[in-house]
LUMLUMTI-434977 format. One line per field, with one value per residue (C-alpha): residue number from 1; residue in one letter; x, y, z. Coordinates in steps of 0.5 Angstrom, whole numbers, plus 500, padded with zeros to 3 digits. Example, Ala and Ser with C-alpha at 12.3 -4.5 7.8 and 13.67 -1.06 7.14 Angstrom:
pos: (1,2)
code: (a,s)
X: (525,527)
Y: (491,498)
Z: (516,514)
***
This chain:
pos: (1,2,3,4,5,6,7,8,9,10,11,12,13,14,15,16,17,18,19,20,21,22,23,24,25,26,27,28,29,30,31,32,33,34,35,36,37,38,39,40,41,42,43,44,45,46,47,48,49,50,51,52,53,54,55,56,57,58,59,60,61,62,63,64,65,66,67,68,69,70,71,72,73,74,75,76,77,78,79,80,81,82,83,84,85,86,87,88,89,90,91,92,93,94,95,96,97,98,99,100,101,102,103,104,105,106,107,108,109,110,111,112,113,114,115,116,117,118,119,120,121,122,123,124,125,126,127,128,129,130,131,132,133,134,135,136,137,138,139,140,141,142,143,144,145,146,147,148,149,150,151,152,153,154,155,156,157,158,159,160,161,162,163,164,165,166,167,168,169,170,171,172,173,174,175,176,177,178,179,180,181,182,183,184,185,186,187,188,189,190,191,192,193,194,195,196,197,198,199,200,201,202,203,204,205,206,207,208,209,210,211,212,213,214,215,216,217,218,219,220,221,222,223,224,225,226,227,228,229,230,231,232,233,234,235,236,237,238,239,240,241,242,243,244,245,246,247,248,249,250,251,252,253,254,255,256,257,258,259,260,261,262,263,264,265,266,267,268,269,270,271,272,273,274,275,276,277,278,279,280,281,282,283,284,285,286,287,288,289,290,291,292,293,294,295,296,297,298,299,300,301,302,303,304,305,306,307,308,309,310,311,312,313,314,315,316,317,318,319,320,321,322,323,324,325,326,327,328,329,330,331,332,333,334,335,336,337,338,339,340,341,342,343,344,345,346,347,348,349,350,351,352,353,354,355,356,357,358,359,360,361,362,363,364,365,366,367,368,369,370,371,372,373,374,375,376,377,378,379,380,381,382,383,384,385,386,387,388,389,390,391,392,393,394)
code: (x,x,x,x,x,x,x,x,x,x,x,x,x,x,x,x,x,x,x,x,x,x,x,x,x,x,x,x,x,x,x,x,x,x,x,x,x,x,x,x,x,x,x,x,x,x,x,x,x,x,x,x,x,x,x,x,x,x,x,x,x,x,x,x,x,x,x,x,x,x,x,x,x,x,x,x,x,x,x,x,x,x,x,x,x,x,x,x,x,x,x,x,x,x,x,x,x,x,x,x,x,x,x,x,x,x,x,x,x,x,x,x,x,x,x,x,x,x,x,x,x,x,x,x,x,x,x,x,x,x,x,x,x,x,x,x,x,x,x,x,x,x,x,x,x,x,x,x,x,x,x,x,x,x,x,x,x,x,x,x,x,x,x,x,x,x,x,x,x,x,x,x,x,x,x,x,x,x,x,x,x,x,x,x,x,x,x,x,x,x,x,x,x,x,x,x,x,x,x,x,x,x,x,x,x,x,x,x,x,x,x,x,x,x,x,x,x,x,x,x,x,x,x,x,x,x,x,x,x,x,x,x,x,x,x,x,x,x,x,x,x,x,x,x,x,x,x,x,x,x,x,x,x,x,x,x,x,x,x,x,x,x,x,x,x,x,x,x,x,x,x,x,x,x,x,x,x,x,x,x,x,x,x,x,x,x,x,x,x,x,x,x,x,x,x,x,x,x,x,x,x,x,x,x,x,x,x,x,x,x,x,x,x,x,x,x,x,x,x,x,x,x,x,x,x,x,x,x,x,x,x,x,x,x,x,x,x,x,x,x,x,x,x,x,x,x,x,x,x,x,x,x,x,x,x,x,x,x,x,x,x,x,x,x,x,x,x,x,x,x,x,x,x,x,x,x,x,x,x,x,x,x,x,x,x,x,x,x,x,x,x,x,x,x)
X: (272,273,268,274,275,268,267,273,270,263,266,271,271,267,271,264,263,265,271,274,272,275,282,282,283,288,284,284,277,278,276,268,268,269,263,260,261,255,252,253,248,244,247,244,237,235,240,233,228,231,235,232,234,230,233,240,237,236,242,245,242,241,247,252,246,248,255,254,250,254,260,256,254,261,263,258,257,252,247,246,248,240,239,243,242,234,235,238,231,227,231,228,221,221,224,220,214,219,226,227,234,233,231,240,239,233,238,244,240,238,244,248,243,248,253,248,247,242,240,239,231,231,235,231,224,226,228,221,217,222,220,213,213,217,213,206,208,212,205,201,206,206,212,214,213,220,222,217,220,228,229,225,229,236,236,234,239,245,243,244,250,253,249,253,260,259,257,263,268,265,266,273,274,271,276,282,281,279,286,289,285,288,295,294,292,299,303,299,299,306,309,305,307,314,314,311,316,322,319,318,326,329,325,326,333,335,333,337,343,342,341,347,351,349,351,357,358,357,361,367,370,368,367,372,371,363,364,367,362,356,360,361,355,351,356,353,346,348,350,344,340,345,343,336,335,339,334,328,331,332,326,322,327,324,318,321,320,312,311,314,309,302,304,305,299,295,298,297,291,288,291,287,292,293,299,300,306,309,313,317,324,326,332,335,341,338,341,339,331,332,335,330,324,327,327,321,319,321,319,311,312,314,308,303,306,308,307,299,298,293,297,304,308,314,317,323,328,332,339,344,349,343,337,333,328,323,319,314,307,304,305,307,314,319,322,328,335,337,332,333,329,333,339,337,335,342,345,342,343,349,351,349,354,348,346,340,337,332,327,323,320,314,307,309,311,318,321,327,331,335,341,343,349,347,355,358,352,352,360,360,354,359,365,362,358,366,369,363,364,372,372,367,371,377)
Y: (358,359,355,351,349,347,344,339,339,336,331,329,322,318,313,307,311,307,310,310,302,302,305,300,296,299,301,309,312,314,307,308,314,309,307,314,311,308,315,317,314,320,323,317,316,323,319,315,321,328,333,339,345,344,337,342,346,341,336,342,343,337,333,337,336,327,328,331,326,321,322,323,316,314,318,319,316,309,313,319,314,312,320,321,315,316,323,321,317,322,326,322,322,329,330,324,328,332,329,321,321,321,313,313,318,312,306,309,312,304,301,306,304,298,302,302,296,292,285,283,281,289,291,287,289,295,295,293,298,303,299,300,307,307,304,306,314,311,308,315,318,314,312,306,300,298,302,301,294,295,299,295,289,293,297,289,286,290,291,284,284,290,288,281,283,288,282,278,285,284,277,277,283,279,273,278,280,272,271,278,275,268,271,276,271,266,270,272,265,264,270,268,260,264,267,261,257,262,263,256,255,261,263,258,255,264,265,258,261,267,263,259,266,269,264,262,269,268,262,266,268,262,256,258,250,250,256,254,248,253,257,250,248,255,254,247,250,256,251,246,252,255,248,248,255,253,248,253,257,251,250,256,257,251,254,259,253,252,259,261,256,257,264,262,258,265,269,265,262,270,269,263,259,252,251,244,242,237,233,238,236,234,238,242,247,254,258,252,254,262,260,256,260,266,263,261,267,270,264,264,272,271,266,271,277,274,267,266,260,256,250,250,246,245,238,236,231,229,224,225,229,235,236,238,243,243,249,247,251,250,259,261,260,264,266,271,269,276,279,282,277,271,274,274,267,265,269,265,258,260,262,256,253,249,251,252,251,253,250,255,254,258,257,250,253,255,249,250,246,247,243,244,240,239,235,242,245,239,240,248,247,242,245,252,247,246,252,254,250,250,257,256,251,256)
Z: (220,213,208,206,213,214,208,210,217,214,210,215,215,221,226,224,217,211,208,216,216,207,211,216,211,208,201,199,202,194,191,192,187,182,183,181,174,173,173,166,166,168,161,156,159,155,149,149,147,147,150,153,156,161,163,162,168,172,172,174,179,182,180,184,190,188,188,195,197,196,198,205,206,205,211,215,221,221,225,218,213,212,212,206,202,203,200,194,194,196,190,185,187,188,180,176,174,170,171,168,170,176,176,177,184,186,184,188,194,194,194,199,204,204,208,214,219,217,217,210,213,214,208,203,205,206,199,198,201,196,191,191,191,185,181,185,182,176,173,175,172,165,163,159,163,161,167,171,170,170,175,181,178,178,184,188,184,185,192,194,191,195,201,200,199,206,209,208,208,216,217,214,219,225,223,223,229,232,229,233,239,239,237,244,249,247,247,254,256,254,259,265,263,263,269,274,271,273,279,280,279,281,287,291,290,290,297,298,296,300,306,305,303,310,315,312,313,321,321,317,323,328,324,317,315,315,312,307,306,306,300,297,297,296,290,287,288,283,278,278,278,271,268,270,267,261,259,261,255,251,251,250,244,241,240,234,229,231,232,225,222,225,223,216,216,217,213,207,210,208,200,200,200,203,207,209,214,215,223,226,227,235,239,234,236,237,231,227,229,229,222,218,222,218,212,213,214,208,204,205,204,197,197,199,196,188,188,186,189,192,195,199,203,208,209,214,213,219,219,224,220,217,216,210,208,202,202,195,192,186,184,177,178,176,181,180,185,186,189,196,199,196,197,205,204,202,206,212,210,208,216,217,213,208,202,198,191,187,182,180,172,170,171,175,181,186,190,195,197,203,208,214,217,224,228,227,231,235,237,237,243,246,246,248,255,256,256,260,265,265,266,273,276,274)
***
């Protein structure tokens, strides 16, 4: 194995490590080097005195050494994590009788221990006992009580910061996976609410037909009339069962509508803002359904991805001739009519045969307003059950 291929190996991310769990959550596993930053400060603390070769020798021997460190505790695993973070500590107490910036590898190694799975209970007493050491060989050693000070006081503060936001990153991914849960189990509902219902419809009434067609093939030469009665009737069932499946179908569609909003309400829910709904119209034609889900659809991604919202809404309003939509938030407005997604937008309620308007000042928010008739819907519907069924009594 080439030393290239090994040093790829051992800083190859863990699957717990904390730039695995950063890549999950769609950031670079490069965003925690930005925190290396704050070591210019193992450049400045000399600044206060002055600089010596020695101080020279030193950081180049053992900077490099933190760097490696740190990256490890980035992508080792939750069981190393400690090992590295405590090396970074032991680091500096192994320097401090002649190495004062090696107060920086004590606060980082501090504050990388908030990669590991600890309690705050745990971490902060932790923290503590590291603490004391610190100012314990500190005092022996004389240095200023300025840093025997600042550097416990720094290293509690930053710590609790860090070991808050890691907290609330896992509660936000715990929630996510709730959401992903709850999203599974309906769609599992609904399958198997699905299958029973079909079962339930067609199970039966198919093993009737089946009956039917086989005796009146018995009687077909003995008894053409009863015969013929058995296709008749076999025939009949056929249709009710047609109609019966239909109005199953119907009804599984008219969920597209309430599903694209609880949708909406999770996907705006995770960009803090608040979506309010108003009463879902009753018995809408299907196409209308998928057509106003879409957009929808398409209309809360904007609000999430560009709008800086904080409040939104969805509003119907019914009458026996159309059916409008409002969709509002309170975002900074603006909103450009020729992007793609606008565009798909129109182009939707336009298949409709509707039409929509856009409000959209700067900085006072977007407001869409979209009609849709409902009698041609209506008519199409009747004329296509008419032709239907012209053609099986044909």
């Amino acid at each position: 194995m080439t030393i290239h291929a090994a040093v790829r190996n051992w800083f190859t991310p863990a699957p717990d490590s904390y730039a695995a769990r950063s890549v999950r959550r769609g950031k670079s596993p490069w965003v925690d080097a930005i925190h290396l930053l704050w070591s210019i400060w193992v450049f400045i603390i000399p600044a206060f005195d002055h600089y010596t070769w020695q101080w020279g020798v030193i950081t180049l021997v053992t900077y490099p050494l933190f760097l490696a460190l740190y990256a490890k505790t980035c992508v080792a695993s939750q069981k190393q994590t400690p090992m590295y973070a405590l090396s970074m500590i032991a680091l500096c107490f192994a320097l401090m009788p002649w190495y004062a910036s090696s107060f920086c590898y004590f606060i980082y190694g501090c504050v990388m221990l908030r990669s590991c799975r600890f309690e705050l209970r745990t971490y902060m007493a932790t923290l503590a006992t590291l603490n004391l050491i610190f100012v314990g060989e500190a005092l022996l050693l004389h240095y200023p009580w300025q840093s025997v000070v600042s550097i416990p006081v720094t290293s509690f503060i930053i710590g609790i910061i860090i070991k808050a936001e890691t907290t609330t990153e896992e509660k936000d991914a715990e929630l996510r996976l709730s959401h992903d849960e709850v999203r599974r189990l309906a769609a599992t509902a609904e399958r198997e609410r699905i299958g029973r219902d079909l079962h339930d419809l067609l199970g039966h009434t198919l093993s009737l037909i089946t009956l039917k067609l086989e005796l009146s093939r018995k009687l077909f030469d003995r008894d053409s009339a009863a015969a013929k009665r058995e296709l008749e009737e076999a025939e009949r069932v056929a249709r009710h069962a047609l109609a019966e499946v239909r109005a199953a179908v119907t009804g599984i569609r008219s969920t597209d509508l309430a599903a694209e909003l609880a949708s909406a309400r999770l996907l705006l829910e995770s960009s803090a803002v608040h979506l309010d709904c108003g009463n879902l119209p009753d018995s809408l034609p299907p196409d209308v359904e998928r057509g106003l889900a879409l957009v929808i659809r398409e209309a809360t991604t904007n609000i999430h991805r560009h709008a800086e919202a904080s409040e939104a809404s969805v509003r119907f309003t019914r009458t026996a001739e159309k059916l409008d939509m409002q969709i509002c938030d309170n975002g900074r407005g603006g909103l450009a009519t020729h992007g793609n997604g606008v565009n798909g937008m129109h182009e939707r309620v336009r298949a409709l045969g509707g039409n929509m308007q856009i409000d959209s000042p700067p900085r006072r928010g977007t407001r869409l307003l979209i009609s849709v008739p409902l009698r041609a819907h209506r008519h199409i519907e009747h004329v296509a059950g008419d032709s239907e069924s012209l053609r099986g009594a044909a």
